[in-house]
N, C-alpha and C positions, 0 to 999 in steps of 0.2 A: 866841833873840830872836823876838819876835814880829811879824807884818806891819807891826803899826800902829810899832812903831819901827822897823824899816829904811824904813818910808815916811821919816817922820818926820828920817830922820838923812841919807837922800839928800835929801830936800828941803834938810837945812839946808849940808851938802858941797857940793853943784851951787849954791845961789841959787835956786831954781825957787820962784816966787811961786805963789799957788793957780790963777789963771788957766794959767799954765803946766803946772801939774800935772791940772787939767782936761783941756787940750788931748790933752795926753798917754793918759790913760787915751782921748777920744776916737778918738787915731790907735789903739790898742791894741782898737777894737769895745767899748767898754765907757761910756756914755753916765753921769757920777756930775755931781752939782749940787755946790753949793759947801758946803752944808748936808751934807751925805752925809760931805765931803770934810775936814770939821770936824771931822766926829765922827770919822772915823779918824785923825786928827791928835793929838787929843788923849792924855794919858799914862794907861796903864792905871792903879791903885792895887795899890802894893804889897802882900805879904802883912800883913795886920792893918789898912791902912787904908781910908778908904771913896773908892769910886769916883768919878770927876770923872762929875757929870753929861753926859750924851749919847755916854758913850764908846760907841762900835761897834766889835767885836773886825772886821779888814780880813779876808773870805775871800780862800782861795787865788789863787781863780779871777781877784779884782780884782787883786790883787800882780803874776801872769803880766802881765796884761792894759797892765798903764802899764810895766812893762818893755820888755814888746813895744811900747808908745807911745813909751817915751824911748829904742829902737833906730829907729824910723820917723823922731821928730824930730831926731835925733843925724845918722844916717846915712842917711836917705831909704827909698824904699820899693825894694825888693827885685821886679823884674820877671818873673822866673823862678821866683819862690818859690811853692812850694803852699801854699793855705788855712793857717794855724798851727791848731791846733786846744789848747782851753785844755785847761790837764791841770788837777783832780780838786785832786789836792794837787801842792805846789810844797815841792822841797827845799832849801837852802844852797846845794848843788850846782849847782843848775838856776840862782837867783837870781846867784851869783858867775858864771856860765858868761853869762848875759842882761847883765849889767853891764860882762861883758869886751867883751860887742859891741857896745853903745849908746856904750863910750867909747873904742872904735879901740884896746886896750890889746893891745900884745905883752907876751912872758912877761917882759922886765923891766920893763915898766912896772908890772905885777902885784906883781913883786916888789919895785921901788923903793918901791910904795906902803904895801905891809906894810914894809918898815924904816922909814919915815914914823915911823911908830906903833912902832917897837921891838920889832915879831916878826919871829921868822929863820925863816927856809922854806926849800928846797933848793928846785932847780929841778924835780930828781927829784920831789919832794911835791908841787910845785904841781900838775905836769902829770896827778899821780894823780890827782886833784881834777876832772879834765876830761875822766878817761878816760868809758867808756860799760859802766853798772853790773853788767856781767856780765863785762868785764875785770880778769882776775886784778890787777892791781894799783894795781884802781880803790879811791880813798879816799871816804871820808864826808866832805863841809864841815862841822866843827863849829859852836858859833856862836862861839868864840873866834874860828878864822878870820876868818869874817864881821865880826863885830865891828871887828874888827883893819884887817881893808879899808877899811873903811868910816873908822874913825878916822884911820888915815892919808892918805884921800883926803880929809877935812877938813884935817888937818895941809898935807897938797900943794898944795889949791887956796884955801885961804883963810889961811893960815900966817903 
């Protein structure tokens, strides 16, 4: 999955209008206009066809960034917490693990959301998914996973 569609697919699972999604990347240190904001909105072109004008492929850094904005407006700002510091590249993992926090989700809320959507997970696999990647039993989030989250957090919240 690409940025510009997990943007794209939480915008439309949450309701987040563009001003809100603005806001967002603001609390997140990352200042984007509504024009910037378009242009990552919009859908890549499949293989063989031609691109929608003004597409902008989302770097990493802005994806971290309105994550970190949509934990700040979800759940306020954190008083104890050090500097976040943007990482480089952003993986499934990192993204699913940012999404578990912005939305207050314990491990069955995780996983009522994936049956949403009609994928089965153990609980055992989920939690590999959050281990810390030098943990022998740490997994990779695919983008099935992700996918699958995300579908059923549309299914849950707008169903």
């Amino acid at each position: 999955m690409t940025n510009n569609d997990i943007l794209r697919r939480l915008r439309y699972a949450l309701t987040i209008s563009n001003d809100q999604m603005v806001e967002m990347f603001a609390k997140g240190n990352l200042t984007v206009d509504h024009a910037q904001l378009h242009s990552w909105l919009l859908k890549e072109a499949a293989e063989g066809e031609e691109q929608e004008a003004g597409f902008v492929a989302c770097p990493d850094a802005a994806l971290s960034q309105f994550l970190d904005g949509m934990i700040v407006v979800r759940r306020g700002v954190r008083e104890d917490a050090p500097p976040q510091q943007i990482p480089n590249r952003i993986n499934n993992n990192l993204i699913l693990r940012k999404l578990r926090i912005a939305l207050n989700f314990k491990e069955d809320d995780m996983l009522a959301t994936l049956k949403a959507a009609d994928f089965k997970l153990s609980k055992s696999e989920l939690s590999a998914l959050f281990r810390s990647k030098d943990h022998k039993h740490y997994q990779d989030c695919g983008d099935q996973i992700l996918r699958n989250f995300l579908l059923g957090l549309t299914a849950q919240l707008r169903g």
